[in-house]
Residue, then its C-alpha position, 0 to 999 in steps of 0.5 A: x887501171x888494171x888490164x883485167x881477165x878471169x881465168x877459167x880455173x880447172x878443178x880437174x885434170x887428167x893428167x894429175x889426179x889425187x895420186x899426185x899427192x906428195x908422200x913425205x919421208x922423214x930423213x932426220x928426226x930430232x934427238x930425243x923426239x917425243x913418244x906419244x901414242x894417238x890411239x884409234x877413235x871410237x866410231x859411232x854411227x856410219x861406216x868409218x872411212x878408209x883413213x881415220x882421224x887417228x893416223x892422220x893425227x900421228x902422220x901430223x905429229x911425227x911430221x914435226x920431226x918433235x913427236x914419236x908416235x906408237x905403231x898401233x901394233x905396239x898398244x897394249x891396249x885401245x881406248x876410247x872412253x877415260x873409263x877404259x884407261x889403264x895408265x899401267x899399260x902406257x908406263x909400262x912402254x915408256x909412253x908419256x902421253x896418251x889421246x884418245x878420241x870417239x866419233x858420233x856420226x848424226x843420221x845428216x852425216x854431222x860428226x861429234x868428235x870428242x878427243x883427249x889429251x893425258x900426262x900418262x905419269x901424272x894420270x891427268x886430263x891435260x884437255x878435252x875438246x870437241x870438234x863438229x865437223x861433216x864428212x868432208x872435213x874430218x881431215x881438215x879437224x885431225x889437222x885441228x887436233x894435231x894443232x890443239x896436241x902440238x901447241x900443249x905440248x911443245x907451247x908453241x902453235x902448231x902449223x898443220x891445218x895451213x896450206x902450201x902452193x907450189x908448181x908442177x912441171x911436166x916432162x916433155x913426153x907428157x900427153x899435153x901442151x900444159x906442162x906447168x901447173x900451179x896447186x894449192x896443197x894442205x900442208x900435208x900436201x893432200x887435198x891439191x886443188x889446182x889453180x892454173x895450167x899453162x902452155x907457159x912458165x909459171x913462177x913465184x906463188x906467194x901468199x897473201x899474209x890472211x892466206x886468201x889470195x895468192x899471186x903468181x907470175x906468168x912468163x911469155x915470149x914478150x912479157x911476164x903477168x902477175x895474177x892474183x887467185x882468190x881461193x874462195x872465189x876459185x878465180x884468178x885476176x890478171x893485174x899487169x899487162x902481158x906485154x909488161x915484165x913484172x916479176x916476184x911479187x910480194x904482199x904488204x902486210x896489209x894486203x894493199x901494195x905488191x912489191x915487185x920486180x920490174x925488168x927493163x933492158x936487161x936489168x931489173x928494179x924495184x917498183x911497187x903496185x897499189x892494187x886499189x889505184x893500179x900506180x906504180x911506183x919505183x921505190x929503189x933508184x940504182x942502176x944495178x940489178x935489184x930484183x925479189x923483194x920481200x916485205x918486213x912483217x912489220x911493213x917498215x923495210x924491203x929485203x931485197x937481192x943486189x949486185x951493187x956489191x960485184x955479186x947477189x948479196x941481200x940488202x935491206x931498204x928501210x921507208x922512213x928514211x930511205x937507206x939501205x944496208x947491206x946484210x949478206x958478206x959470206x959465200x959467193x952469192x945469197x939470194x931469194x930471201x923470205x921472213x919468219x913470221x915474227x921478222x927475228x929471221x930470214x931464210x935465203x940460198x946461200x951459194x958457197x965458195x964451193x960453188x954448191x947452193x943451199x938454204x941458210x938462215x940469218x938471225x936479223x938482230x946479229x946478222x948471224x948466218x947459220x946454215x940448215x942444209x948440209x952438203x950431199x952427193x943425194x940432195x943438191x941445188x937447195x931453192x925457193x926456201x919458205x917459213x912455216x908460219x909458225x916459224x918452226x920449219x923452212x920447205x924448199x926445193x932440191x935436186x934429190x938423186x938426179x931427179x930434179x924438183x923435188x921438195x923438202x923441209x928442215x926445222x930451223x935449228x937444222x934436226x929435223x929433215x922431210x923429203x916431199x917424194x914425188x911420184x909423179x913419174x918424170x915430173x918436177x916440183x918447184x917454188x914451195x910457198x907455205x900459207x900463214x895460220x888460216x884465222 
């Protein structure tokens, strides 16, 4: 059975407040971004609040290193209602599409909110829709409608009203012995809900695939905890003994199992937790050092780490019939693999011959590897890569000037960079793991 204990979770700290929020920079956009302009919402009702769902919209959408949303001081006009369109003046800037929105704000504070999308040139309607919300979840419906923008415009599903985790660590000099510190972020990093603080190293958050549940590893001196934090019970559950020494744990698509890492003896294996029974069982028999293991989204294989080869390279375990091929041959090592939502891709650490880390990903038909970071004297130690769950994007942690622990993202075709600013002073930011979609 499982040795069970419920963490108190603390929803405040004084420590980290919401100034923590993580700012994110664009440092390279994609060629030919496209403009659009998010004009701001009519407000009907309540005192409108300090950030509107407008600008919220336009940071989404420039975010996505696709978009290139018109300052609001470049609009020659701002409309709220489709009688008060004047395509002209958005032709006349070259910008060809076009939002607007209103908001109603009933006396119970539930707000309307009615936003459309036009083809400026066409003169077309491409979508109205409407949105309910109460005031603490106007954010959380701008992500919506950067969501609904994204997927008419590009085709694909947009990833803004997801979630990140991620793990801060504070200096020494910090007022306090909990140094490490695991959140739980919207995607914009913005509304960081605190998970767990601890005197000890926190490691490898991972997401369920229903994005409800996260596990988690605790190190101590004799021994590293998996837990598992459910994000609507605001709890977290303790699954593996303290004196034992599991490590990277993985959901199965089905939520069912953990694989993990199990380290023994100076080594390391494979095993898998049936989390209903408790049973473990090893699924890889080698001496060698097998460690991370990630699922298939199809739950047929393992991608795992390895050095039966002479140095970490990535292999694949197949269940049915129980071999193992070996995917990675470049570089010195590749480790720290994890899936594209679609299992056509995995991103990974590639260390080069050059003996410098960064973040490749490897087409999984071809077993072609291209890189996504570049080398930098700014940006170094490349780590922890993890998909945006609509494939588009791969965020990991870097080395940024010096300053250790800060996180980035670049798209996969490698156009399009970001940098998480951290402006926790002296802190550290560490292991970033994007949710899936959220329905």
């Amino acid at each position: 059975m499982f040795a069970r204990s419920i963490l108190a979770v603390v929803l405040s700290l004084w420590a980290i407040n919401s100034s923590a929020t993580l700012k994110i920079e664009i440092t390279e956009g994609a060629a030919g971004a496209e403009q659009v302009a998010i004009v701001p919402f009519g407000w009907a009702g309540a005192a409108k609040p300090k950030e509107g769902i407008a600008s919220i919209v336009s940071a989404d959408l420039h975010r996505s290193g696709r978009f290139n949303p018109v300052a609001e001081r470049d609009m020659l006009a701002k409309p709220t209602d489709p009688q008060q369109i004047n395509f002209k003046n958005w032709r006349i800037l070259e910008i060809p599409y076009l939002v607007i929105g209103q908001v109603q704000v009933e006396p119970n504070q539930n707000h309307t909110i009615v936003v459309r999308l036009y083809d400026v040139f066409r003169q077309t309607e491409l979508f109205g829709k409407k949105f309910k919300a109460k005031n603490f979840q106007l954010r959380a419906v701008a992500h919506q409608i950067s969501d609904a923008i994204y997927e008419e415009l590009t085709g694909e599903r947009g990833a803004f009203s997801t979630k990140l985790a991620y793990i801060k660590k504070l200096p020494k000099t910090a007022k306090t012995d909990y140094r490490y510190l695991l959140f739980t972020a919207d995607a914009d990093t913005h509304n960081e809900r605190l998970v767990l603080r601890s005197k000890n190293p926190i490691i490898s958050p991972a997401w369920s695939s229903n994005s409800k549940k996260l596990a988690f590893v605790v190190v101590r001196n004799l021994g590293s905890s998996i837990y598992i934090y459910d994000d609507e019970k605001n709890e977290s559950e303790r699954i593996t003994q303290s004196r034992e020494k599991f490590s990277a744990p993985a959901w199965s698509p089905d939520l069912s199992k953990l694989a993990v890492q199990a380290n023994r003896d100076g080594g390391s294996d494979i095993y898998i937790i049936d989390l209903k029974s408790g049973k473990r069982q090893r699924v890889i028999e080698h001496w060698s050092i097998d460690a991370e293991p990630i699922w298939s989204p199809d739950g047929g294989s393992l991608i795992f780490t390895s050095e039966r080869g002479g140095s970490a390279q990535l292999y694949q375990y197949y269940f049915d019939n129980k071999q193992i091929r070996r995917l990675t041959f470049e570089g010195r090592q590749n480790l720290r693999a994890s899936f594209s939502p679609d299992g056509k891709m995995i991103t990974f650490v590639h260390l080069s011959n050059d003996r410098k880390y960064y973040i490749a990903v490897m087409d999984m038909e071809t077993l072609e590897m291209r890189m996504l970071t570049k080398p930098s004297h700014q940006e170094t130690e490349h780590e922890s890569p993890s998909f945006a769950p609509n494939g588009s994007m791969v965020i990991y942690a870097a080395n940024y000037q010096n300053q250790r622990g800060v996180l980035a993202a670049v798209s996969v075709d490698g156009g399009v960079h970001q940098r998480f600013s951290n402006e926790m002073l002296g802190g550290e930011v560490h292991e970033p793991a994007w949710s899936s979609f959220l329905d």
